[in-house]
DOFIBA-436029 format. One record per residue (C-alpha): residue number from 1; residue in one letter; x, y, z. Coordinates in pm, 1 decimal. Example, Ala and Ser with C-alpha at 12.3 -4.5 7.8 and 13.67 -1.06 7.14 Angstrom:
2
node guvo:1&timi:A&east:1230.0&north:-450.0&up:780.0
node guvo:2&timi:S&east:1367.0&north:-106.0&up:714.0
END
This chain:
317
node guvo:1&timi:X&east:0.0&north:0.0&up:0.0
node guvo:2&timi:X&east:123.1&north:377.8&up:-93.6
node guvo:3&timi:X&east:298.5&north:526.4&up:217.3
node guvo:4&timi:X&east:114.3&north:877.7&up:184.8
node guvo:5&timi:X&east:-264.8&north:672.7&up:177.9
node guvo:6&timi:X&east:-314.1&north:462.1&up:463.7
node guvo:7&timi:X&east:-660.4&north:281.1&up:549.5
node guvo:8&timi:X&east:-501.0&north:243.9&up:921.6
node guvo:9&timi:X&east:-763.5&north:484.7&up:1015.7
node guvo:10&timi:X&east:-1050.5&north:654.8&up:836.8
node guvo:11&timi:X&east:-975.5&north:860.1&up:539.2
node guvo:12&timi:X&east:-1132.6&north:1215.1&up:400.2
node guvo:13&timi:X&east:-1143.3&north:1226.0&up:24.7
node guvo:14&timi:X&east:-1290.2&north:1510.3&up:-200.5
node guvo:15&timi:X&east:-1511.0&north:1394.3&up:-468.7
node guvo:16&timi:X&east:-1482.7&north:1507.2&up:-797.5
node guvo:17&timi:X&east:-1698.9&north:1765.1&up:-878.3
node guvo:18&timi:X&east:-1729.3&north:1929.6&up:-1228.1
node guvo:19&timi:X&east:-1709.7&north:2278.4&up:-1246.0
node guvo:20&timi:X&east:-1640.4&north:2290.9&up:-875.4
node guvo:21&timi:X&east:-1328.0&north:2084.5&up:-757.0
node guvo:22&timi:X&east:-1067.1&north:2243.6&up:-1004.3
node guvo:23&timi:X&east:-723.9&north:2332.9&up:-844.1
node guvo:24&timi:X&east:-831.5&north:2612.5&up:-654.1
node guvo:25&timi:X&east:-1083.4&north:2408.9&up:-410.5
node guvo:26&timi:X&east:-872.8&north:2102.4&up:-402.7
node guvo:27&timi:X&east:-569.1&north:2330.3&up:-323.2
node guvo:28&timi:X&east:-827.8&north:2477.5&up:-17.2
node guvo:29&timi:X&east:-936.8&north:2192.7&up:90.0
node guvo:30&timi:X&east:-641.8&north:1977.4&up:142.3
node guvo:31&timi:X&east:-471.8&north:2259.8&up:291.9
node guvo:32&timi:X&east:-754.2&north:2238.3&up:569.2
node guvo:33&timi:X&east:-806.4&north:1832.5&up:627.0
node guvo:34&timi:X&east:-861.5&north:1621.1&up:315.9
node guvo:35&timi:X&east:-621.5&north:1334.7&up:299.3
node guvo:36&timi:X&east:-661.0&north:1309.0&up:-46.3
node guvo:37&timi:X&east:-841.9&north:1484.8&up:-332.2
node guvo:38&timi:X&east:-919.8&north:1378.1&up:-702.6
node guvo:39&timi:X&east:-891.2&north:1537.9&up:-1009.4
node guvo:40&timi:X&east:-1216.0&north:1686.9&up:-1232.5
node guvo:41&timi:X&east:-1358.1&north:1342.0&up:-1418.9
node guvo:42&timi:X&east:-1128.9&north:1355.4&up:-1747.6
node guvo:43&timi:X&east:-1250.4&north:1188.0&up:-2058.3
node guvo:44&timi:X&east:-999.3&north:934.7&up:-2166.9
node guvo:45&timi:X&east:-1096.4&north:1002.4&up:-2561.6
node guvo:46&timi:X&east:-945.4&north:1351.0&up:-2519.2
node guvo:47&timi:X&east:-622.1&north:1308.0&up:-2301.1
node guvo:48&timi:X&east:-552.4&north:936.7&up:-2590.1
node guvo:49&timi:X&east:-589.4&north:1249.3&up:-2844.5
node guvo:50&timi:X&east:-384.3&north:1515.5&up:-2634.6
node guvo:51&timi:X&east:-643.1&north:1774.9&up:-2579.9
node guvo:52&timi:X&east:-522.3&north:2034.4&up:-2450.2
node guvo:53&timi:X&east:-801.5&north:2174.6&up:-2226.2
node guvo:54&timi:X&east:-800.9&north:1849.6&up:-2061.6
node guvo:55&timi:X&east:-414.7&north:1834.7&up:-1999.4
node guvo:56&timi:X&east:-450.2&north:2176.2&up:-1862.9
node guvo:57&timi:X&east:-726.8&north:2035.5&up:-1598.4
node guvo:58&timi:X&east:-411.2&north:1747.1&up:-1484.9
node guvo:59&timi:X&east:-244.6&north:2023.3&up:-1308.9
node guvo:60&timi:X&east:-224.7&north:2025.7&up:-967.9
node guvo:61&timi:X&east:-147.8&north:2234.1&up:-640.9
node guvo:62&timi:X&east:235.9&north:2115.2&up:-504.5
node guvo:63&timi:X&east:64.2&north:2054.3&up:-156.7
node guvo:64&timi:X&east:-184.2&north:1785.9&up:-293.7
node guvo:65&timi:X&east:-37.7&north:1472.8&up:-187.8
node guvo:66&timi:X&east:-119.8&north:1212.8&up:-246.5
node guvo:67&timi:X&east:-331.8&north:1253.1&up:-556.4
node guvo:68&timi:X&east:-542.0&north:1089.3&up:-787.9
node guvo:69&timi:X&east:-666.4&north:1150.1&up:-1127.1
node guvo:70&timi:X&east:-1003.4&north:1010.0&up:-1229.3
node guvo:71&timi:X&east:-1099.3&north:922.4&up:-1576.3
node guvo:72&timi:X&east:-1380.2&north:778.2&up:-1774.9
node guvo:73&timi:X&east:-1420.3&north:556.9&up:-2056.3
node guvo:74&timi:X&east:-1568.2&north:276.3&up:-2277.1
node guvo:75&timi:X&east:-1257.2&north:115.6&up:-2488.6
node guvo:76&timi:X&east:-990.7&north:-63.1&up:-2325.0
node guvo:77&timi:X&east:-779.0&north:58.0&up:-2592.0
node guvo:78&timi:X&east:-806.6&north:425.8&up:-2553.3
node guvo:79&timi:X&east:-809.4&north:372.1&up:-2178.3
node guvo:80&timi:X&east:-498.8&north:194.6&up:-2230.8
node guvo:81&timi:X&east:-333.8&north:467.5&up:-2426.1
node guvo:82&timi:X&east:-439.5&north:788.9&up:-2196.9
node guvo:83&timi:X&east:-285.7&north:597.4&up:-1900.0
node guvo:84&timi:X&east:41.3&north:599.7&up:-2085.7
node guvo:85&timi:X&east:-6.6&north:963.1&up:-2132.7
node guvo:86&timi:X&east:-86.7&north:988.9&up:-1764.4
node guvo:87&timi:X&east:272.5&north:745.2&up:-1698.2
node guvo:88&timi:X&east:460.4&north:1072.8&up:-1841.7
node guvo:89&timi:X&east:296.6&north:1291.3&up:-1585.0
node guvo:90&timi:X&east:482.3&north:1341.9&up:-1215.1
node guvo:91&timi:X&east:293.1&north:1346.3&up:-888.9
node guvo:92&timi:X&east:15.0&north:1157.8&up:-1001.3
node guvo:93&timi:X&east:-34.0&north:883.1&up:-749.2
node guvo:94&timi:X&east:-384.0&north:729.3&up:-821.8
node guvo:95&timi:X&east:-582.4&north:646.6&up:-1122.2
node guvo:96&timi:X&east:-967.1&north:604.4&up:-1020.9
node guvo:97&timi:X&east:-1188.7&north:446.2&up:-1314.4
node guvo:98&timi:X&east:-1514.7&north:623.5&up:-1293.3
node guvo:99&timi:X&east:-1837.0&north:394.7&up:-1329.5
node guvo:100&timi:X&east:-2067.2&north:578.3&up:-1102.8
node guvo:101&timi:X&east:-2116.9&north:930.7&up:-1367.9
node guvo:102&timi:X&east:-2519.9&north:915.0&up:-1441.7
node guvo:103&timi:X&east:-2489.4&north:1210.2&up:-1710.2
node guvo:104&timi:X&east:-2684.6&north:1154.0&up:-1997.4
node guvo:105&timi:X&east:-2382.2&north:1282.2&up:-2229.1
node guvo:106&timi:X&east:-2120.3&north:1044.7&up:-2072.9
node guvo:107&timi:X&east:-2349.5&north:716.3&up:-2020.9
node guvo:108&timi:X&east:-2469.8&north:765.3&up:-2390.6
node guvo:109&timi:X&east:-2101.9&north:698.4&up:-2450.7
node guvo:110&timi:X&east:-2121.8&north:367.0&up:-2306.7
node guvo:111&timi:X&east:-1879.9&north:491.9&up:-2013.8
node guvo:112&timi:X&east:-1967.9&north:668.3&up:-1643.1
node guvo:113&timi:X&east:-2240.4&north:413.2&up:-1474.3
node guvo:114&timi:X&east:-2296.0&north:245.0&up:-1842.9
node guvo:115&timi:X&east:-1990.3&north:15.0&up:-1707.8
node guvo:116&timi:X&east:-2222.9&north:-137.8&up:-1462.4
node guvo:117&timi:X&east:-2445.2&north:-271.5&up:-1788.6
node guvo:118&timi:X&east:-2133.7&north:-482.2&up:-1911.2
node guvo:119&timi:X&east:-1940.4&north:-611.1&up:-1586.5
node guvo:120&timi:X&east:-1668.7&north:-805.0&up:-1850.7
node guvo:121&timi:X&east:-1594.6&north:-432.5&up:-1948.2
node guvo:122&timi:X&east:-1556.2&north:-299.6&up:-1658.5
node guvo:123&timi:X&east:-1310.8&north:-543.6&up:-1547.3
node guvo:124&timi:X&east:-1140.1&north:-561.9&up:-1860.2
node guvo:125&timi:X&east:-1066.1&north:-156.4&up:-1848.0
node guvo:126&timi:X&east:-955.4&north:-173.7&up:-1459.8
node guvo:127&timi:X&east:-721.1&north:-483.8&up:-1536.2
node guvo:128&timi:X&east:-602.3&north:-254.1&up:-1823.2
node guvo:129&timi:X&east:-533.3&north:32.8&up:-1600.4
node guvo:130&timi:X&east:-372.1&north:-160.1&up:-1356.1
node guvo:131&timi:X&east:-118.9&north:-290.3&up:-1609.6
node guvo:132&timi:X&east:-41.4&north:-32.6&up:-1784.0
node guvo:133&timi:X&east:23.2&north:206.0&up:-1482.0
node guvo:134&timi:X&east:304.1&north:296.2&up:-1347.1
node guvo:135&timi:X&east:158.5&north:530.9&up:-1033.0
node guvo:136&timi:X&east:75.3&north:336.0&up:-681.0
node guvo:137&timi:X&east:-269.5&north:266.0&up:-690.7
node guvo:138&timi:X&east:-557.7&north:201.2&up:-914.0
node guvo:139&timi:X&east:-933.5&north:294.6&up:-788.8
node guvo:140&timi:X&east:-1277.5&north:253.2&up:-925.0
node guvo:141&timi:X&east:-1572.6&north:477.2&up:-820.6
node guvo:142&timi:X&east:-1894.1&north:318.8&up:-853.1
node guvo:143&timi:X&east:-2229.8&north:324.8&up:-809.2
node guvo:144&timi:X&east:-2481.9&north:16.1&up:-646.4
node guvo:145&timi:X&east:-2609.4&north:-88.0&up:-1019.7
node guvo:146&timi:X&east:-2780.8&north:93.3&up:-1299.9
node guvo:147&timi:X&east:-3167.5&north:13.5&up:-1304.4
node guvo:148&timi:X&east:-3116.4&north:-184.1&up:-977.9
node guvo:149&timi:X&east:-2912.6&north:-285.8&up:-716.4
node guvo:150&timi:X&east:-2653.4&north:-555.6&up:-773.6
node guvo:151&timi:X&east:-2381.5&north:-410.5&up:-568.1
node guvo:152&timi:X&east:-2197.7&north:-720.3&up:-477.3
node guvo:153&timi:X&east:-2187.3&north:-867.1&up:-776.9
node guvo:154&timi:X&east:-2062.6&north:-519.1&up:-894.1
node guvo:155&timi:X&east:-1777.1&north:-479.3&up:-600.6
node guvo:156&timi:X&east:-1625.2&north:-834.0&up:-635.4
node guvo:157&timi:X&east:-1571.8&north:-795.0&up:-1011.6
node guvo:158&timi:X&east:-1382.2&north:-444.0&up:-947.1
node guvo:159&timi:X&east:-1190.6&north:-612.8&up:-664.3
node guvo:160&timi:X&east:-1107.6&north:-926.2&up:-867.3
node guvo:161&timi:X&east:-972.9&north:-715.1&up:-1124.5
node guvo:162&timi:X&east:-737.9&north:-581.2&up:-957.2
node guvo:163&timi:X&east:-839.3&north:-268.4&up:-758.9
node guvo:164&timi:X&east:-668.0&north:-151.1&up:-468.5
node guvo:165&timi:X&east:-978.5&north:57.2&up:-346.2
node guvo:166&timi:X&east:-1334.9&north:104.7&up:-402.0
node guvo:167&timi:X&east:-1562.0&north:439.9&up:-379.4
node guvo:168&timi:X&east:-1921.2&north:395.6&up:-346.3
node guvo:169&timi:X&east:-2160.1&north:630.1&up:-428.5
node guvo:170&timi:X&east:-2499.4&north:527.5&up:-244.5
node guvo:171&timi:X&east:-2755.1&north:510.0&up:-534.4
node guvo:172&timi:X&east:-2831.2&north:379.8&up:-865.6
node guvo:173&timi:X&east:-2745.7&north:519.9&up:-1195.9
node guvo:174&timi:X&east:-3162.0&north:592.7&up:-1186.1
node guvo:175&timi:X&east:-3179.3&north:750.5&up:-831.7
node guvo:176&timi:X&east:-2929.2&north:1012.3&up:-1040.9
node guvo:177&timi:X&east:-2873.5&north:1237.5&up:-722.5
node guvo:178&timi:X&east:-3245.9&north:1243.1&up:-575.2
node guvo:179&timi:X&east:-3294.7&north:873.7&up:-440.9
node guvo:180&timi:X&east:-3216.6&north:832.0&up:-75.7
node guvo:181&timi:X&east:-2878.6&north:677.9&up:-52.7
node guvo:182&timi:X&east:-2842.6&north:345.2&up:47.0
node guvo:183&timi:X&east:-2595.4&north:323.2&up:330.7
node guvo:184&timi:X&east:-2679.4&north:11.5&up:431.9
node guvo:185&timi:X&east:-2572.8&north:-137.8&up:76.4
node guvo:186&timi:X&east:-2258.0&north:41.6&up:137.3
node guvo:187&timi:X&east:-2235.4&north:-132.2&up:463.3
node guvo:188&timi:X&east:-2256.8&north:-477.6&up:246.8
node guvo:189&timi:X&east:-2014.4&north:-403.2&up:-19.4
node guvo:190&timi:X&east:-1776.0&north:-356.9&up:281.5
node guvo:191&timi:X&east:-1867.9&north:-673.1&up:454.9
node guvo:192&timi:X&east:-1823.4&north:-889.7&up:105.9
node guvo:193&timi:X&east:-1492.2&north:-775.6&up:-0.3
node guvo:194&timi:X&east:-1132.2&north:-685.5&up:133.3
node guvo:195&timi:X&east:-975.8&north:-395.3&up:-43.7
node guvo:196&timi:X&east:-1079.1&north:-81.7&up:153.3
node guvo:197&timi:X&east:-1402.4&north:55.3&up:85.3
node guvo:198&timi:X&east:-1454.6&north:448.7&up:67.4
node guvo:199&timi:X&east:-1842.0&north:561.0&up:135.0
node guvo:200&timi:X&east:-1978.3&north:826.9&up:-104.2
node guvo:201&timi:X&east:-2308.3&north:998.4&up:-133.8
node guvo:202&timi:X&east:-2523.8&north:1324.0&up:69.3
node guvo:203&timi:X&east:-2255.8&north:1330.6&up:349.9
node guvo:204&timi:X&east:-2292.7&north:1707.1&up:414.4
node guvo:205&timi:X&east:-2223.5&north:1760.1&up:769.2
node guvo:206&timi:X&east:-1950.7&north:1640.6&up:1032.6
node guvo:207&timi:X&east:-2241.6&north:1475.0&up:1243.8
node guvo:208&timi:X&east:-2366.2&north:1278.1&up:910.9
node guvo:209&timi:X&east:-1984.6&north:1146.4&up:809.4
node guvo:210&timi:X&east:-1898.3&north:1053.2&up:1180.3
node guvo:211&timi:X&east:-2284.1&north:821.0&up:1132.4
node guvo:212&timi:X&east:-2159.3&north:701.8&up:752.5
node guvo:213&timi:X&east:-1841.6&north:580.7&up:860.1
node guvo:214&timi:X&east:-1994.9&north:428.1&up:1216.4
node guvo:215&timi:X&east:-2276.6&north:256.0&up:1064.2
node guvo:216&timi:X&east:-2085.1&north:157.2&up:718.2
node guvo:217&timi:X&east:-1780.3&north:0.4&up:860.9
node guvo:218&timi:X&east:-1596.9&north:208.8&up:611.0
node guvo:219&timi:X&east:-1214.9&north:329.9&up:591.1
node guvo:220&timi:X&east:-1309.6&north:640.8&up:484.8
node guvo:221&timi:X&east:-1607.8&north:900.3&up:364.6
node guvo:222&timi:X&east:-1586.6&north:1109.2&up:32.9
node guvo:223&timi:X&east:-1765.9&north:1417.8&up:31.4
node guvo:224&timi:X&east:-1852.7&north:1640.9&up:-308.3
node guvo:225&timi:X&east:-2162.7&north:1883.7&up:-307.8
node guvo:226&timi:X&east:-2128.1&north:1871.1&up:86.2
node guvo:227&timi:X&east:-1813.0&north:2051.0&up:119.8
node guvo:228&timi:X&east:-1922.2&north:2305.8&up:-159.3
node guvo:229&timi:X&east:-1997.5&north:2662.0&up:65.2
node guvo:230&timi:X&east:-1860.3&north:2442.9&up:325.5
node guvo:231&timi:X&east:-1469.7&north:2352.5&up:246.2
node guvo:232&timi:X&east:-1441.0&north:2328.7&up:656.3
node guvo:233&timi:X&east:-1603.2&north:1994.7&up:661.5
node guvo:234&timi:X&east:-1255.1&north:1817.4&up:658.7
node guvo:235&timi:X&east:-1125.9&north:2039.5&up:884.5
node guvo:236&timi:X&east:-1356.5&north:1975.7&up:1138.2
node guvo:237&timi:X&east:-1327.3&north:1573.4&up:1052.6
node guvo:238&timi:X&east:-936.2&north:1594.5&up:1085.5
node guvo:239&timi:X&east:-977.1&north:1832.6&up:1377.7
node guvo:240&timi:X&east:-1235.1&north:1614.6&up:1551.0
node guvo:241&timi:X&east:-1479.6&north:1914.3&up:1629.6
node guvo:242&timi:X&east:-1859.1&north:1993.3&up:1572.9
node guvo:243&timi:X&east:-1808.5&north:2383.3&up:1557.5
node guvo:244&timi:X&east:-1619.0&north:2596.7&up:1340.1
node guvo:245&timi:X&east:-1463.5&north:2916.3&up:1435.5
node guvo:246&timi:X&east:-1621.7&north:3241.6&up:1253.8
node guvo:247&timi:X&east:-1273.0&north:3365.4&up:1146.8
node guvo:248&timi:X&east:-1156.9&north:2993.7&up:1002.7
node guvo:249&timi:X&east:-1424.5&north:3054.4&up:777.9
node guvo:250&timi:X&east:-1360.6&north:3345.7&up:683.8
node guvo:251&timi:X&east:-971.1&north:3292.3&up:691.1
node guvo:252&timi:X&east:-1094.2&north:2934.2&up:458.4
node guvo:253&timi:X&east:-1327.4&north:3187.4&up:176.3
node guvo:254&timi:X&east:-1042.3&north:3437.5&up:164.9
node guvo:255&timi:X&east:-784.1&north:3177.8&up:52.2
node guvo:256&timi:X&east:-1022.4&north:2986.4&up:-186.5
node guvo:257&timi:X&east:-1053.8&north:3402.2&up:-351.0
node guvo:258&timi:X&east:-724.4&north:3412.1&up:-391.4
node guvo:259&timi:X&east:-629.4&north:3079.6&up:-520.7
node guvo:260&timi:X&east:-851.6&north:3123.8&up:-802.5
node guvo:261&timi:X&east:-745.1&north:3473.5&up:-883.0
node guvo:262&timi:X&east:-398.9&north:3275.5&up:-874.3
node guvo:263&timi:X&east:-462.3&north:3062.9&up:-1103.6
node guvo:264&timi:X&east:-761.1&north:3180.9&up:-1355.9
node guvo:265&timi:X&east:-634.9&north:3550.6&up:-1344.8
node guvo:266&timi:X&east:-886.4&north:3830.3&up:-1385.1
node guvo:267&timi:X&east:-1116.2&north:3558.3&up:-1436.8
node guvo:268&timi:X&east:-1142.0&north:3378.4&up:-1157.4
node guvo:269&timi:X&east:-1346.4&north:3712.0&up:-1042.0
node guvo:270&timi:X&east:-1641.2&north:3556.9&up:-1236.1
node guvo:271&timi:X&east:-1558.5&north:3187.7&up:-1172.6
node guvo:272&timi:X&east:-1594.4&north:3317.1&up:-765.5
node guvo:273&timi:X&east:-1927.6&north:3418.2&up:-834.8
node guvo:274&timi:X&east:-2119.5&north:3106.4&up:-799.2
node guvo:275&timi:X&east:-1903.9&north:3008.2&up:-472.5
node guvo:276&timi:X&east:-1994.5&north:3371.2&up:-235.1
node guvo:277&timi:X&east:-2376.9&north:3283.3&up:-319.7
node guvo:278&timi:X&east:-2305.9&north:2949.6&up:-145.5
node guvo:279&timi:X&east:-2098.1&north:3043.0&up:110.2
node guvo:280&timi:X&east:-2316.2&north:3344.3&up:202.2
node guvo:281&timi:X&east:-2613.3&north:3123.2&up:246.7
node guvo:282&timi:X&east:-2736.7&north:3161.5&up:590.2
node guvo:283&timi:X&east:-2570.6&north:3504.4&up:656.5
node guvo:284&timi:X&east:-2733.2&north:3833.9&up:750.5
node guvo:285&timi:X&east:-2759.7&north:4084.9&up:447.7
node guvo:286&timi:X&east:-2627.4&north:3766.1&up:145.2
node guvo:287&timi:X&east:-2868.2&north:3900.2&up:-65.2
node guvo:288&timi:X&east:-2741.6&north:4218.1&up:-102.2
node guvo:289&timi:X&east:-2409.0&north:4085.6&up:-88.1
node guvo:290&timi:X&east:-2475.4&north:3843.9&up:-414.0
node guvo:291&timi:X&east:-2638.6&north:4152.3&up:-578.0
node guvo:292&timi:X&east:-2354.0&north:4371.8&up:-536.3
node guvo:293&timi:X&east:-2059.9&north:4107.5&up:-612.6
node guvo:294&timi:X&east:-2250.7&north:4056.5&up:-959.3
node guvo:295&timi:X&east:-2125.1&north:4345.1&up:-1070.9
node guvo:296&timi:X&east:-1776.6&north:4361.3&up:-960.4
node guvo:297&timi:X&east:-1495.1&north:4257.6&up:-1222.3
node guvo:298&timi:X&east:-1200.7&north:4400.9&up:-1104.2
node guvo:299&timi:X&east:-973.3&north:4179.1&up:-845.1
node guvo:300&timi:X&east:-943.8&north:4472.1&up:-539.3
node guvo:301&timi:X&east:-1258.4&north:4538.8&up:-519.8
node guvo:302&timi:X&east:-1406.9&north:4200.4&up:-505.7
node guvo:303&timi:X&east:-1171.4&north:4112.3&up:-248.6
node guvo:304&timi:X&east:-1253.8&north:4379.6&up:-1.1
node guvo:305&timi:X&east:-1580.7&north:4330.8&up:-32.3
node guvo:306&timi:X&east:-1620.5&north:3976.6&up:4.1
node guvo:307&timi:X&east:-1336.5&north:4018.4&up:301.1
node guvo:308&timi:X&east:-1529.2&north:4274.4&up:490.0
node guvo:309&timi:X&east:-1856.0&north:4055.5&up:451.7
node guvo:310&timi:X&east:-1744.3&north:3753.0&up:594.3
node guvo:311&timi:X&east:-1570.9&north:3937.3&up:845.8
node guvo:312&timi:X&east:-1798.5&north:4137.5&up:961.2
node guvo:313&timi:X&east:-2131.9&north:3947.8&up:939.9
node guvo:314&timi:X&east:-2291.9&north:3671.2&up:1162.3
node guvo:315&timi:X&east:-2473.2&north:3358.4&up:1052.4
node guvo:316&timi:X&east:-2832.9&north:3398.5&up:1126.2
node guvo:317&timi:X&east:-2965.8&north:3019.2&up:1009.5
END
């Protein structure tokens, strides 16, 4: 097992998120707690055919380590050759297969939670990955079928093939991200199989992860649209505490701002948009605040005003 990812005791990974965990967040959130974060989902068509836009998404922040990049696709072949690409790229430590993705765009390209149609496949693309790779581990994300649940049958094929560790995302490809998630089938997968198992799905608070991991058996929780507007959740799982300190949040939002403006320029002004509407939720006066900000362009001025906000106002809800 990789020195920098032990299972000895439970683990915090950030989900991938697209559109949300790009270096910036991941660079934020491992900073404050995560033990390991994963790259944006990359299509394994476009790094085989050296897109550029997607080679540009492999970068990462030096402080991210371990790390693991997480790709999708349907032909072993092209799998085969963007993991070779991926051999000629440093400080990569993990490649995690996604087969969880319900999107229509990526299923209707037979890869995402399409995998869990042809289990063969599946197998036949981890065994792939795990052969042609040169970095520590190999990973699959899943998801506990695609119509219905046949998560066991599902979890011993990825494990036979060669996985080191398993994420599980709590729902079927139809429950899409509505369906109560099923943590008692997570519970099952880790009961049936021996690589470490990693629970996944609506873990959005420190009191909810501490219950996932308790009633799962689990070796670790990963959390995605939870720690959006709330980056602290790994903090206060590393730290061990319920509350979080007014100024860590604001000290948390003032570093994510500048990390962005770090690395998107000018216009990571814009790209911070969508993130002070979620992190303002629950203040007094966010409304005005997310009228105001959608306004701003220029770097100063969005700073200060974001920096007095969350300095200066109190959560109400």
């Amino acid at each position: 097992m990789l020195d920098k990812l032990s299972f000895d005791k439970p683990i915090y990974v950030l989900a991938p998120l697209a559109g949300f965990t790009d270096l910036p967040f991941r660079s934020v959130v491992k900073k404050f707690g995560a033990d390991l974060t994963v790259s944006e989902m990359l299509s394994s068509n476009a790094l085989a055919h050296g897109s550029q836009k997607t080679m540009h998404m492999l970068q990462k922040s030096p402080i991210e380590d371990p790390y693991s990049v997480q790709i999708a696709g349907a032909d072993a072949q092209i799998v085969k050759k963007a993991v070779e690409i991926l051999n000629e790229q440093d400080g990569i430590d993990i490649i995690d297969l996604n087969c969880g993705c319900p999107v229509p765009k990526v299923v209707g390209h037979g890869s995402g939670s399409s995998l869990l149609l042809n289990l063969p496949l599946m197998g036949e693309i981890i065994k792939t990955i795990k052969d042609t790779s040169n970095k520590s581990l190999t990973s699959v994300k899943i998801r506990l079928g695609f119509e219905k649940k046949n998560h066991i049958e599902i979890a011993k094929m990825v494990e036979d093939s060669g996985a080191d560790f398993l994420a599980v995302h709590g729902r079927t490809r139809a429950g899409k991200f509505k369906a109560a998630v099923d943590y008692d089938a997570i519970k099952e997968i880790k009961e049936s199989i021996s690589i470490p198992v990693i629970a996944n799905g609506d873990i959005d608070s420190y009191e909810k992860a501490q219950w996932v991991l308790e009633h799962t058996g689990c070796d670790g929780v990963m959390i995605g649209r939870g720690a959006v507007g709330a980056p602290w959740i790994f903090h206060q799982l590393r730290e061990g505490v319920k509350d979080i300190d007014s100024t860590l949040k604001h000290e948390i939002i003032m570093e994510h701002f500048d990390k962005m403006i770090e690395f998107y320029g000018s216009h990571g002004v814009a790209m911070f948009r969508k993130h002070t509407h979620t992190y303002s939720k629950g203040y007094q006066g966010a409304s005005v605040l997310r009228n105001s900000v959608n306004t701003i362009s220029d770097i100063e001025e969005y700073r200060g005003v974001i920096d007095d906000f969350f300095q200066n106002n109190e959560l109400v809800s």
